[in-house]
C-alpha positions in Angstrom: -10.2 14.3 1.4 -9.1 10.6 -0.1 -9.1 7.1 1.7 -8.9 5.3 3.0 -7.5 2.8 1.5 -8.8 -0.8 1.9 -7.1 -4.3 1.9 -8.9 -5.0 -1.2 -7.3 -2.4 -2.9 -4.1 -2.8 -2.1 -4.5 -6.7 -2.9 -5.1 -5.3 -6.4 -2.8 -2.8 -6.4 -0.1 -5.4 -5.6 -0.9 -7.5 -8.6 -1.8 -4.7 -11.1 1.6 -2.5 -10.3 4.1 -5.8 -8.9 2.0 -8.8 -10.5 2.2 -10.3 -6.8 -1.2 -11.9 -5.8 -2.2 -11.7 -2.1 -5.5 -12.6 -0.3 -7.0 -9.4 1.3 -7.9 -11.6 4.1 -4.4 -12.8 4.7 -3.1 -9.0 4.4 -5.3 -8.1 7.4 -3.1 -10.4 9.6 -0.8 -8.3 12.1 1.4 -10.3 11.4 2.3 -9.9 7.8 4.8 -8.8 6.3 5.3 -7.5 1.9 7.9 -9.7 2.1 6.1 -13.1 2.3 3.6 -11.9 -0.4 7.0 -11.2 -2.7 6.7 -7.8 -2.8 10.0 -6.1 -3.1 11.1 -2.2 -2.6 10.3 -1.8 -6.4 6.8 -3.2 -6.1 6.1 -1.2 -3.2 7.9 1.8 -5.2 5.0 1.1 -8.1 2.0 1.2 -5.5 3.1 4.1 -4.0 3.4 5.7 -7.7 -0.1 4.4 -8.7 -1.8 6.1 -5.5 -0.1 9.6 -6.1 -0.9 9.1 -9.9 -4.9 8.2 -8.5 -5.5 10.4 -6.0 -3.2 13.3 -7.2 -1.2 13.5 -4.0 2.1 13.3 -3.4 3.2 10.6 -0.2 5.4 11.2 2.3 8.9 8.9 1.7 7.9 6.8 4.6 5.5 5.0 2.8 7.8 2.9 0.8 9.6 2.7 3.6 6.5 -0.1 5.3 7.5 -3.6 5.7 3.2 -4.5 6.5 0.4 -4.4 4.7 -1.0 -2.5 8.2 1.6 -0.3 8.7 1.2 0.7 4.9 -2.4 1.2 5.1 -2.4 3.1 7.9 0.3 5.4 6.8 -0.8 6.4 3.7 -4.6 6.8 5.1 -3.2 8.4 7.4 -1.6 10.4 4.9 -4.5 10.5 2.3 -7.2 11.8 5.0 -4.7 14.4 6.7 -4.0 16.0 3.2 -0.7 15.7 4.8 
């Protein structure tokens, strides 16, 4: 079992794999979309690349798919914890 992923982590996954800085804190609003933060389909493409690298796991093609920081997190934990 992996996960779950946190908003700290994907705060630095977004600048490590995108180069797009983001407060954790303003990730955990409801809210809040990749968009504002100025992550693009690429940079989203790149995280999703760096988890399945990490954790050895191939995601489901919905996860790029996310617009929000919560939906993303709770897909790929949901994801990462299901082994699905």
């Amino acid at each position: 079992m992996n996960g779950p992923l946190t908003h700290e982590e994907l705060a630095a996954l977004m600048k490590s794999c995108a180069g797009v800085t983001a407060d954790p804190e303003q990730l955990r609003r409801p809210d809040a979309t990749f968009d504002e933060f100025g992550l693009d389909s690429l940079g989203l493409l790149g995280i999703v690349s760096e988890l399945e690298r990490r954790y050895q796991f191939p995601l489901g093609a919905d996860v790029d798919q996310c617009k929000t920081p919560h939906e993303f997190l709770e897909t790929t934990n949901s994801q990462l914890t299901s082994g699905v």
